[in-house]
Phi, psi and omega in degrees: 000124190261228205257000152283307167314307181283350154318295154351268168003284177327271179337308164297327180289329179281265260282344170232324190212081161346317198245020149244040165310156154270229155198071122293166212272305204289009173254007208239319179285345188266288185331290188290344177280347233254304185278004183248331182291284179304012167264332195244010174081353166270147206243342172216168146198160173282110176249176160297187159335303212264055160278123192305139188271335175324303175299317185315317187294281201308282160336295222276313167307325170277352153109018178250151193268161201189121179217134193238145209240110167354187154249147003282172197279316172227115205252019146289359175261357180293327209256102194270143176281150175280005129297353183264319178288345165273344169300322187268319176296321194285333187264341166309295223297319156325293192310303197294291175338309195278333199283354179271314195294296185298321144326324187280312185308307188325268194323354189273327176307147185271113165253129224219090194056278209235332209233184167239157175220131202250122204003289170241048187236159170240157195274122185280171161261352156297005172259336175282347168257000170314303181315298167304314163290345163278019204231342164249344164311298164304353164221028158108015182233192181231175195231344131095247183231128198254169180257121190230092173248134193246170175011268198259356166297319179294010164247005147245118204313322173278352196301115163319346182075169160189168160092196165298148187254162180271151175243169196059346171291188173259121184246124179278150169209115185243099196240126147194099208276204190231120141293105170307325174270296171286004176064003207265127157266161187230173192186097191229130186222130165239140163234158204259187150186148184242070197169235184238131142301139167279152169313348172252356186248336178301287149019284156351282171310293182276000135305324169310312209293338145352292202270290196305280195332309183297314160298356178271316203264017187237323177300131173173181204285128200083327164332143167275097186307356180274359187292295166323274201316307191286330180286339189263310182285017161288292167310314171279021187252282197296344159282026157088006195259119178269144170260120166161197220256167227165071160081023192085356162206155211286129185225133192113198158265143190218030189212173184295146168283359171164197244159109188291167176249129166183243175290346161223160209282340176242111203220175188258099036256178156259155171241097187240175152296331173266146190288117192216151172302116147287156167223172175296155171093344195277168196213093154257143159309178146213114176228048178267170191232194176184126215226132173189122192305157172083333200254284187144151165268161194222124182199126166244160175228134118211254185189134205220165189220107161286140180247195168329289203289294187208226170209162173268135192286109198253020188230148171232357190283154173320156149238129166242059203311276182289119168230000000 
């Protein structure tokens, strides 16, 4: 039976005896939409992209109309009210608080040949991100999985790290936890080294910080975000960090400069090669980077709220390399 028919069912059984439904799920999801639609009289509804088609079949089969709309789904949330930007500053400052801890933990390391160590242990990156998630815990938030990646883990962008962190490399740290009270995210990335930085990662460093700066000085109300995206690969063009394929994997910059923030850490609008509109109220990352095998990744983030004029900067922690 498939999940229209047993829908059909569904429908009928709340409509004569309520309290012999069943509780499969997609007739158990049908069944409440089903008593929330007729108590207010709707007859269709509008979902996103990704709406499960299974639940979709299941509307449709029950005699309700279901029609799905582009992203964004709700586009009055890209644009934040100034209660929402204090909302979102109050979860930076959890970010910047775990992001202080995991800076301190590095520096506080011994370093020893290749690697760092807290007395005769070497330093992890699940114990630096363990260190963060209690540290967002103690002020209410969740941390979901932060990223603590050192050296050749850290040219892949998404990677999480594990094992020992290295010393003399680049250790990325990607914090962006949920405010448990206002539901709001922060989003914040530093990257450290702990020793001697190389002359290329030194490089590096002041190109990212570069590039984020161009992407800063570009944001504003009416920009074209690949206009943002194209000014930061101009500065990495022009320091000489080339984009492109490397040994069997993608090197340079290869990822968006950013990304609205808000009730989910990843939001509407992007900031890309492709073209989409900023307006004054969106609250975007500015995040570029740079990845290169043998070397290591380099990335600062923060989060920014655009205006007329420009935008304003909602992060204060230090960038730093050598700590």
């Amino acid at each position: 039976m498939d999940a229209v028919t047993r829908l059909h069912d569904v429908v009928e059984a709340v409509k004569k005896e309520p309290g012999a439904l069943p509780e499969e799920p997609v007739a158990r999801f049908a069944r409440l939409v089903a008593r929330i639609a007729w108590d207010r009289g709707v007859t269709s509804f509008e979902v996103p992209a990704g709406f499960p088609v299974a639940q979709a079949d299941a509307l449709r089969g029950a005699g309700f109309g279901v029609r799905w709309l582009p992203a964004p789904f709700v586009a009055e949330r890209s644009r934040k009210t100034p209660e929402e930007v204090e909302k979102i500053r109050g979860a930076i400052g959890h970010t910047e608080a775990a992001m202080r801890v995991a800076v301190d933990r590095i520096a506080r390391a011994t370093v020893r040949g290749q690697g760092l160590f807290e007395g005769a242990q070497p330093l992890t990156a699940e114990g630096v991100r363990l260190a963060i998630d209690i540290a967002l815990l103690e002020r209410g938030c969740h941390g979901y999985v932060s990223i603590v990646a050192g050296g050749e883990q850290g040219v892949d962008p998404h990677e999480r790290g594990s094992g020992p962190l290295p010393a003399h490399l680049p250790i990325l740290l990607d914090i962006f936890p949920r405010d448990l009270t206002t539901r709001y995210h922060g989003d914040m990335t530093r990257t450290v080294v702990k020793g001697s930085a190389t002359s290329q990662v030194k490089k590096m460093f002041v190109a990212v910080k570069e590039a984020k700066q161009a992407a800063e000085a570009t944001l504003r109300d009416g920009v074209d975000g690949a206009d943002v995206h194209a000014a930061v690969e101009k500065v990495f063009s022009d320091a000489g960090f080339k984009t492109g394929v490397e040994n069997g994997r993608m090197a340079g910059f290869f990822h968006g400069t950013g990304h609205g923030l808000g009730l989910d850490v990843h939001e509407y609008p992007r900031i890309s090669k492709f073209h989409e509109t900023l307006k004054a109220g969106h609250v975007v990352t500015v995040e570029p980077g740079l990845y290169y095998p043998g070397i290591g990744g380099v990335r600062l983030e923060d989060d920014v709220v655009l205006t007329k004029e420009g935008c304003s900067n909602l992060c204060s922690f230090e960038s730093v390399l050598e700590v």
